[in-house]
Structures are given as C-alpha cells and as structure tokens.
VEXNUZA-449217 format. One record per residue: residue number from 1; chain; y, z, x of N, C-alpha, C in turn. Coordinates in pm, whole numbers, plus 50000, padded with zeros to 5 digits. Each point is the difference from the previous one (the first is absolute). Example, Ala and Ser with C-alpha at 12.3 -4.5 7.8 and 13.67 -1.06 7.14 Angstrom:
BEGIN
nr = 1, kette = A, n_v = 49431, n_w = 50780, n_u = 51319, ca_v = 50119, ca_w = 50000, ca_u = 49911, c_v = 50120, c_w = 50000, c_u = 50090
nr = 2, kette = A, n_v = 50105, n_w = 49928, n_u = 49965, ca_v = 50119, ca_w = 50006, ca_u = 50082, c_v = 50109, c_w = 50073, c_u = 49923
END
This chain:
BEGIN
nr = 1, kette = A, n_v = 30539, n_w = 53466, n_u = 28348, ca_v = 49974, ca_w = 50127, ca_u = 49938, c_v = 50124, c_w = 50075, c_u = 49950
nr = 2, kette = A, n_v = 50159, n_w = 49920, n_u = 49941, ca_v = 50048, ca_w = 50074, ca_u = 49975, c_v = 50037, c_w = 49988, c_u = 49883
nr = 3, kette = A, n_v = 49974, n_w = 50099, n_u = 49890, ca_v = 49963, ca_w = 49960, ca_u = 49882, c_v = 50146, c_w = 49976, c_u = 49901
nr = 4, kette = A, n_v = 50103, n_w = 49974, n_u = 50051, ca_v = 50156, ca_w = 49952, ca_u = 49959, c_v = 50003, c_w = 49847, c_u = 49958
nr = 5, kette = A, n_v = 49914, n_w = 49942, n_u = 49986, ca_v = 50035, ca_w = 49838, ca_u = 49988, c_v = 49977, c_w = 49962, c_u = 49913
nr = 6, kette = A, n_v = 50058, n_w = 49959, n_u = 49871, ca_v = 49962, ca_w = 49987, ca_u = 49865, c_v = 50001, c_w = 49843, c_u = 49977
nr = 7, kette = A, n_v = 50027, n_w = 49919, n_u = 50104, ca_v = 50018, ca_w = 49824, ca_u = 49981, c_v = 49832, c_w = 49949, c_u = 50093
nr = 8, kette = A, n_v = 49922, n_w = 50031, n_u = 49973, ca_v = 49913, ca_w = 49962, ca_u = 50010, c_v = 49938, c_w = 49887, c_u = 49958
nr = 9, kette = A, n_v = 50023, n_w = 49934, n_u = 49899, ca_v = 49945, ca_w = 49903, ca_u = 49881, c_v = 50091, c_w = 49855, c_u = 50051
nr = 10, kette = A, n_v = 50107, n_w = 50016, n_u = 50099, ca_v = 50107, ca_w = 49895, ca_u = 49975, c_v = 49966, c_w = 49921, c_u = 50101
nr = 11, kette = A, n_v = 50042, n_w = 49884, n_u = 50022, ca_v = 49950, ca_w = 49874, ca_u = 50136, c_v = 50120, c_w = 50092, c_u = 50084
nr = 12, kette = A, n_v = 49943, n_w = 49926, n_u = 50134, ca_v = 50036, ca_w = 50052, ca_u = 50114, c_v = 50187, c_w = 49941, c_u = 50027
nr = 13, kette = A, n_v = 50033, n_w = 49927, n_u = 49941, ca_v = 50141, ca_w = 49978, ca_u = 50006, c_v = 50044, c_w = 50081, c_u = 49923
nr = 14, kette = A, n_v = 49991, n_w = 50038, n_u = 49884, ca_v = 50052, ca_w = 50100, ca_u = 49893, c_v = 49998, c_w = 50113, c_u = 50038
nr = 15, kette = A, n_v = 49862, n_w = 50072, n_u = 50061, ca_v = 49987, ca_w = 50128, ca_u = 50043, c_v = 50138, c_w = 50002, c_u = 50123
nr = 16, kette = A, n_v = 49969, n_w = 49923, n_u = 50119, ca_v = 50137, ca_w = 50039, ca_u = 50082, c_v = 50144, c_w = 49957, c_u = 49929
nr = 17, kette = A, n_v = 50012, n_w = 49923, n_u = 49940, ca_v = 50139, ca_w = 50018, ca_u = 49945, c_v = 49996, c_w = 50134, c_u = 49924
nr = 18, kette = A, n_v = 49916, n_w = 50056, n_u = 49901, ca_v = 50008, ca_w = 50101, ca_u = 49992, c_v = 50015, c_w = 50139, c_u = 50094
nr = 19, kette = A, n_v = 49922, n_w = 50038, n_u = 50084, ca_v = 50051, ca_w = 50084, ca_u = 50142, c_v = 50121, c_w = 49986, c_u = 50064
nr = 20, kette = A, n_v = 50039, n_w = 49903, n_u = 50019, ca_v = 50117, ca_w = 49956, ca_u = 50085, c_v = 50111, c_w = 50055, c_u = 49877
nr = 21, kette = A, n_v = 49985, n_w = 49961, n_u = 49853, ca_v = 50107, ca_w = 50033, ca_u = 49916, c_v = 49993, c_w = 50164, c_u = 49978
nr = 22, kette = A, n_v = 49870, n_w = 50083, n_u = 50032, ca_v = 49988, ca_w = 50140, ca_u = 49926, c_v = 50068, c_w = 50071, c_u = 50181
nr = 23, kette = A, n_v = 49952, n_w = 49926, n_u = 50104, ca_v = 50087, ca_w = 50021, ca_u = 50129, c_v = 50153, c_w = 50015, c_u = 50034
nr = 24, kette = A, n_v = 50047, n_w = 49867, n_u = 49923, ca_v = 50143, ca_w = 50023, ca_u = 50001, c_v = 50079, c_w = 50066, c_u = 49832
nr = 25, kette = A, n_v = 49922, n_w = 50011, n_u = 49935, ca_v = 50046, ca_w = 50104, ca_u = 49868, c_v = 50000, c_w = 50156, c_u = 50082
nr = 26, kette = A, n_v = 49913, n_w = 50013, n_u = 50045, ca_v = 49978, ca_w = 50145, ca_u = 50004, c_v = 50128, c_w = 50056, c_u = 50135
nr = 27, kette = A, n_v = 49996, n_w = 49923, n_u = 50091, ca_v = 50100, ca_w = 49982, ca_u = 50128, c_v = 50156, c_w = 50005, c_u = 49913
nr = 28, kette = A, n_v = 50009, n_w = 49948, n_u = 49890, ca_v = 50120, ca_w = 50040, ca_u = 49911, c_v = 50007, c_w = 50098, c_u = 49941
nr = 29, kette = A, n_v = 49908, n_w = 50068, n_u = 49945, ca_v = 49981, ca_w = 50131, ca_u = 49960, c_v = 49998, c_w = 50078, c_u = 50049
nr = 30, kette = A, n_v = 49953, n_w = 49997, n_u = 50113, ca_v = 50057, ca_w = 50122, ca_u = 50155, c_v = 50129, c_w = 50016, c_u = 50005
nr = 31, kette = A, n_v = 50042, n_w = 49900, n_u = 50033, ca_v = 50211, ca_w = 49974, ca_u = 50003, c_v = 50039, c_w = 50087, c_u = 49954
nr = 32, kette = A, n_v = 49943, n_w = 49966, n_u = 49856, ca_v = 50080, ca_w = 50109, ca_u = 49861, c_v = 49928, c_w = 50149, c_u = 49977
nr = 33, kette = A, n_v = 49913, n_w = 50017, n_u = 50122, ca_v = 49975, ca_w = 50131, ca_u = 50025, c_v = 49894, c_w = 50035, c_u = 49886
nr = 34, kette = A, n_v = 49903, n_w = 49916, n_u = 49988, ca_v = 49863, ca_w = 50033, ca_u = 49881, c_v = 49939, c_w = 49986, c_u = 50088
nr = 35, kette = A, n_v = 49904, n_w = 50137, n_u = 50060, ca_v = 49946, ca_w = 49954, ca_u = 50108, c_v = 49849, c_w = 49985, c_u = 49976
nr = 36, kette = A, n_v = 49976, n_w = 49966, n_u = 49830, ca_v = 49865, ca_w = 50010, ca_u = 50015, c_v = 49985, c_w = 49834, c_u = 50022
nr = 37, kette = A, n_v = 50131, n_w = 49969, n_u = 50045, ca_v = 49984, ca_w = 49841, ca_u = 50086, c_v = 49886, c_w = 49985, c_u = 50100
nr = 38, kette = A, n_v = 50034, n_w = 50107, n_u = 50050, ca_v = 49847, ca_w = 50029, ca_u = 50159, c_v = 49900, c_w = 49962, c_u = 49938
nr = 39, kette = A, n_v = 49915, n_w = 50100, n_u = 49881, ca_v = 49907, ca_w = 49936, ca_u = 50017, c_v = 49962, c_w = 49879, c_u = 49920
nr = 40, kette = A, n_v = 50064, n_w = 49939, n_u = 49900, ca_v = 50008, ca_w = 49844, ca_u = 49979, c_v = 49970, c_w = 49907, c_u = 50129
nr = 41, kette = A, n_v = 50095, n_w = 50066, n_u = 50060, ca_v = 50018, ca_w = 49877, ca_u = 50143, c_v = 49880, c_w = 49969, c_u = 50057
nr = 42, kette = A, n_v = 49950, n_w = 50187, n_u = 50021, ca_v = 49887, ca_w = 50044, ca_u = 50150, c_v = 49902, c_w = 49888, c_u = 49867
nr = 43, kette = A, n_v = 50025, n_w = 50057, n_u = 49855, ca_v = 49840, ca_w = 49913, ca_u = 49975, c_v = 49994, c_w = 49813, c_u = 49994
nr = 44, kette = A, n_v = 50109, n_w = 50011, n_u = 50021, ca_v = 50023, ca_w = 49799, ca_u = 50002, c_v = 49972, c_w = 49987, c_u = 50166
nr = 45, kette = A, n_v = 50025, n_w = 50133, n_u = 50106, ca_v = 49962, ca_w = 49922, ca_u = 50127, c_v = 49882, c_w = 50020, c_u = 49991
nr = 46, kette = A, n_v = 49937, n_w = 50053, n_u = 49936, ca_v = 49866, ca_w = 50082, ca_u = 50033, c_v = 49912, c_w = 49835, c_u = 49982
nr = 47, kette = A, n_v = 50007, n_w = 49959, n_u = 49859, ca_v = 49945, ca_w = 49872, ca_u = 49925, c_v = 50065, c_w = 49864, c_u = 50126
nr = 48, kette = A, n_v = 50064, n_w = 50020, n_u = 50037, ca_v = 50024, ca_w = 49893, ca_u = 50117, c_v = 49930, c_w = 50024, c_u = 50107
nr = 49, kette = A, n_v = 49951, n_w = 50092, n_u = 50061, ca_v = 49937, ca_w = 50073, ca_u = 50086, c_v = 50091, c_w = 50005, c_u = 50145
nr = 50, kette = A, n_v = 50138, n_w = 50009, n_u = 49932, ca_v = 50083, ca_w = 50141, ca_u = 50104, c_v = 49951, c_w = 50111, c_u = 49980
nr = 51, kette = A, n_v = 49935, n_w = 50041, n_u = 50064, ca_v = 49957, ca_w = 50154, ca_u = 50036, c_v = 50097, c_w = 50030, c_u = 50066
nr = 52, kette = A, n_v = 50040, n_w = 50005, n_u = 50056, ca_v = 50096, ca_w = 50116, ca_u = 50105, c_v = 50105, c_w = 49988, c_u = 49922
nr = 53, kette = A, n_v = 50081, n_w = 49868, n_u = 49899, ca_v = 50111, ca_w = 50051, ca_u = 49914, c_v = 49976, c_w = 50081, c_u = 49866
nr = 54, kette = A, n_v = 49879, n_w = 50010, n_u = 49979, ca_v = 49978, ca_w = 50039, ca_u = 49877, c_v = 49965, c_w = 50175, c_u = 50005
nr = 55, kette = A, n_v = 49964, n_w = 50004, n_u = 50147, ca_v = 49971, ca_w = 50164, ca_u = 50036, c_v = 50141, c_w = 50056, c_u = 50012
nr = 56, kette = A, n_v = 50093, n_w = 49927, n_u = 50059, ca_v = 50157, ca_w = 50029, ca_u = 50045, c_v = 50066, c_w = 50061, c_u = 49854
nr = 57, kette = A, n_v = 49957, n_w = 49912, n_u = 49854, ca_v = 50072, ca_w = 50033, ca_u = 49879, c_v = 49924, c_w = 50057, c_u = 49937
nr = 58, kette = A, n_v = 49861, n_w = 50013, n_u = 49988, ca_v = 49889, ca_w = 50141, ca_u = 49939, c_v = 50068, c_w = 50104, c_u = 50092
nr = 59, kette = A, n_v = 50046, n_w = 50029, n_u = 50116, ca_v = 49996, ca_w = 50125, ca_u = 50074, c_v = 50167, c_w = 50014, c_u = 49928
nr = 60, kette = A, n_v = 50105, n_w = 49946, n_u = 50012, ca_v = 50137, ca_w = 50023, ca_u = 49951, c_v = 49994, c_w = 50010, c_u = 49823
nr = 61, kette = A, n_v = 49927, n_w = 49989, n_u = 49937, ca_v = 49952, ca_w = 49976, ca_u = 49824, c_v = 49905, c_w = 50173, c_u = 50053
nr = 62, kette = A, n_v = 49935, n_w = 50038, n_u = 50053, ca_v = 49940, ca_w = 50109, ca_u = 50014, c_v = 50139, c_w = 50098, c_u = 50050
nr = 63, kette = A, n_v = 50085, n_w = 50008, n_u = 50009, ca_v = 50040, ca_w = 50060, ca_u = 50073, c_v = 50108, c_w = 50017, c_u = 49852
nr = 64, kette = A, n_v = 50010, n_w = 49925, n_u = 49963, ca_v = 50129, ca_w = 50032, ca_u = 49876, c_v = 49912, c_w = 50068, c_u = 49880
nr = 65, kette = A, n_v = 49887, n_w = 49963, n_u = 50002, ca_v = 49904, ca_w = 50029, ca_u = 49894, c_v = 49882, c_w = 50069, c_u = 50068
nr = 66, kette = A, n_v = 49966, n_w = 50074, n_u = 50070, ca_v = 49868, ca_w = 50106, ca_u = 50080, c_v = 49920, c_w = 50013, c_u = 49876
nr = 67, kette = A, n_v = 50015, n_w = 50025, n_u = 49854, ca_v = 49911, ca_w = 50048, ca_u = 49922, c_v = 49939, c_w = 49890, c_u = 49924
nr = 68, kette = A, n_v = 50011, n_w = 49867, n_u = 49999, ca_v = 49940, ca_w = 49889, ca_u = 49956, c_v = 49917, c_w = 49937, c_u = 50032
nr = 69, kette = A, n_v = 49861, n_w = 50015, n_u = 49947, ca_v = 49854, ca_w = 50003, ca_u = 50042, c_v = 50031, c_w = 49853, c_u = 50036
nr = 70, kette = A, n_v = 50021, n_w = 49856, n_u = 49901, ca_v = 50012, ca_w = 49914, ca_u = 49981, c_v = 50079, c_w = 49918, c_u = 50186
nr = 71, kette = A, n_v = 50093, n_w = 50097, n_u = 50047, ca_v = 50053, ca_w = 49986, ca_u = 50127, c_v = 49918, c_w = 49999, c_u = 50113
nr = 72, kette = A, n_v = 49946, n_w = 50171, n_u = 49969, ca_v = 49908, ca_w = 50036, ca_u = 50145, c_v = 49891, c_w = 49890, c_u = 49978
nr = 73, kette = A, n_v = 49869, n_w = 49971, n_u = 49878, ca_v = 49910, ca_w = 49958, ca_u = 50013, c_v = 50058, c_w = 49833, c_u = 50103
nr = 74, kette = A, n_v = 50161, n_w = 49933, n_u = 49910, ca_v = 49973, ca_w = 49879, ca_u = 50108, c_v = 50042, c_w = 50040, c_u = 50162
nr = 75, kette = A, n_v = 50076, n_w = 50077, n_u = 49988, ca_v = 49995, ca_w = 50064, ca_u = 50146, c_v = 49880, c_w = 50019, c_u = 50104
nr = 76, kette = A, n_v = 49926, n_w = 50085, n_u = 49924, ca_v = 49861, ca_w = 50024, ca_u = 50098, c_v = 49944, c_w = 49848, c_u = 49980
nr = 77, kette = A, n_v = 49958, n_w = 49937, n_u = 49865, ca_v = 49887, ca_w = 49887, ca_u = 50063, c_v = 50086, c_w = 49854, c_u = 50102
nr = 78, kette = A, n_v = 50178, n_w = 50027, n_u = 50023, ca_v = 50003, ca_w = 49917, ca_u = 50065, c_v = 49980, c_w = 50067, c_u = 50172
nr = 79, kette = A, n_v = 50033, n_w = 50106, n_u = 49991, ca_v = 49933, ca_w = 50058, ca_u = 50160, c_v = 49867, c_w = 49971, c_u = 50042
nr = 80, kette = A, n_v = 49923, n_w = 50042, n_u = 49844, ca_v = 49831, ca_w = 49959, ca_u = 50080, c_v = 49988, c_w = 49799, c_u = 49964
nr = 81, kette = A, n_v = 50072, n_w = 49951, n_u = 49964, ca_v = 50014, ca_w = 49869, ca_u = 50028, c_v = 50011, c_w = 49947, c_u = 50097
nr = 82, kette = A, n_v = 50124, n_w = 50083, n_u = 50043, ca_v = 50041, ca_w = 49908, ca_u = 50170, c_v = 49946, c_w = 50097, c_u = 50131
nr = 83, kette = A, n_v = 49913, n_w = 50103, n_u = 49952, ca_v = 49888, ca_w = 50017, ca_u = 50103, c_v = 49910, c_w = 49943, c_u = 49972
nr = 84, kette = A, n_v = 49915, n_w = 49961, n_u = 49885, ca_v = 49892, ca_w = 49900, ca_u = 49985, c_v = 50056, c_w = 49886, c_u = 50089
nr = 85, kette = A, n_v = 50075, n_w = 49922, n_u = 50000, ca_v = 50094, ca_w = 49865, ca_u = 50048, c_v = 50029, c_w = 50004, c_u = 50189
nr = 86, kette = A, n_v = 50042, n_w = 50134, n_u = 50011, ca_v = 49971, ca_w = 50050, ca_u = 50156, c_v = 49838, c_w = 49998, c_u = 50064
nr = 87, kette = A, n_v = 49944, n_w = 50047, n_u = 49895, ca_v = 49805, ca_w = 50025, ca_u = 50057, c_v = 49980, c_w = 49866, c_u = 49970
nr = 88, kette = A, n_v = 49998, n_w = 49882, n_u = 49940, ca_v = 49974, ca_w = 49883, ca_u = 49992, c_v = 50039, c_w = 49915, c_u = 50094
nr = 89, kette = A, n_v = 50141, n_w = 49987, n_u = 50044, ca_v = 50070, ca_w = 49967, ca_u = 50092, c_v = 49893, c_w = 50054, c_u = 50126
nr = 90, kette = A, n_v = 49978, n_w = 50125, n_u = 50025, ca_v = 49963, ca_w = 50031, ca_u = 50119, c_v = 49827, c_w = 49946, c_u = 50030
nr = 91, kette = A, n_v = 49968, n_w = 49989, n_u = 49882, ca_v = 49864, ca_w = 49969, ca_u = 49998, c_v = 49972, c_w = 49833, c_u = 50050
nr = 92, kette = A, n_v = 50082, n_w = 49976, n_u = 49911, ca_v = 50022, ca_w = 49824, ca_u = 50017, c_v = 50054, c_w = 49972, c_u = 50174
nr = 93, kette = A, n_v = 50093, n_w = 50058, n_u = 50053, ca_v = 50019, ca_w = 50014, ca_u = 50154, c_v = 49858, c_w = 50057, c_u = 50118
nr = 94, kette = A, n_v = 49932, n_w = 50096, n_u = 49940, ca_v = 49901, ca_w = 50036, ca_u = 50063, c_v = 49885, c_w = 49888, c_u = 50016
nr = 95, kette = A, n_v = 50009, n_w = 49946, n_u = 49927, ca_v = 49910, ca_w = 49839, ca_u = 49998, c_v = 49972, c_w = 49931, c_u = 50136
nr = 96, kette = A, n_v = 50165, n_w = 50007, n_u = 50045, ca_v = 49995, ca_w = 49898, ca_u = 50109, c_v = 50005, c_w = 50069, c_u = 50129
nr = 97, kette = A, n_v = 49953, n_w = 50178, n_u = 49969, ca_v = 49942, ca_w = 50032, ca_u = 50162, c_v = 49942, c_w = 49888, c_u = 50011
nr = 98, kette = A, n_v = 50010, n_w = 50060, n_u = 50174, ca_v = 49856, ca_w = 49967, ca_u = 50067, c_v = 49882, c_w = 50070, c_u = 50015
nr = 99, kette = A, n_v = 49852, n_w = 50080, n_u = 50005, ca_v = 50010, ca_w = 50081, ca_u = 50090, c_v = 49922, c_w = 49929, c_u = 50157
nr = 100, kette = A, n_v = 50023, n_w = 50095, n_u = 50105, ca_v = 49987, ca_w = 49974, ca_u = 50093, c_v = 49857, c_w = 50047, c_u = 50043
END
C-alpha cells in the first residue's frame, strides 16, 4: 500500500537491481546533504518491505520537509502498514493457543 513504486511492470531481477540502485543513489544524496534522499530511500525500503527502515527515512524526510503531503501520506500508510503486519503477526501466533 505504498503508493511510491513506479517499477512495477519489470521482472523480479530488474525490479531489485533497481531498489538496491535507487537505495544506494539516494544514501549518496544524503552525504551531499539533499535530504529529499529520505524519502527516495524510505520509498525503495518501503517496496522491499523494510518497514521499520523506510518509517526511520519518511520520519527524518518529514522532519526536513513537515509540509509535504507526498511525505506524511507515505509516512502514515507505512505506520498503518506495520501495524496491519503486527495484528497479522499476532493473529497468526494466536492460532497456536491452546484453550484449556
């Protein structure tokens, strides 16, 4: 659900060489202090499904930029992502109660 991923159409070797290359482009562009590197990055972890790195660089990309709808929206849907991913997780664990 995070609507940043524009390599959709490509085979699955192409798509990750692509991520991995928009991953370490953007990680260079931080260096040089463009920090709308964050959210490049957060949206290449997002499409890998790092959630927790991709919330780490939406929240630091929000923070240089607070007024960029385009930021907050991937911001919030990766929070309600990796609580969807927590309630799934927990659901999928609740399985193997017992009850007594």
């Amino acid at each position: 659900p995070i609507p940043c991923v524009p390599w959709q159409s490509q085979t699955s070797g192409q798509y990750q060489r692509r991520v991995h290359g928009t991953i370490q482009d953007a990680g260079q562009a931080i260096e040089q202090k463009f920090w709308k590197g964050y959210y490049r990055r957060g949206c290449a972890f997002a499409a890998m499904g790092k959630l927790k790195d991709a919330l780490k660089d939406f929240k630091k990309a929000n923070k240089k930029f607070p007024n960029n709808k385009n930021i907050e929206t991937n911001l919030e849907n990766c929070k309600k992502s990796i609580l969807k991913q927590k309630f799934e997780e927990a659901i999928a664990n609740a399985k193997n109660w017992r009850l007594k």
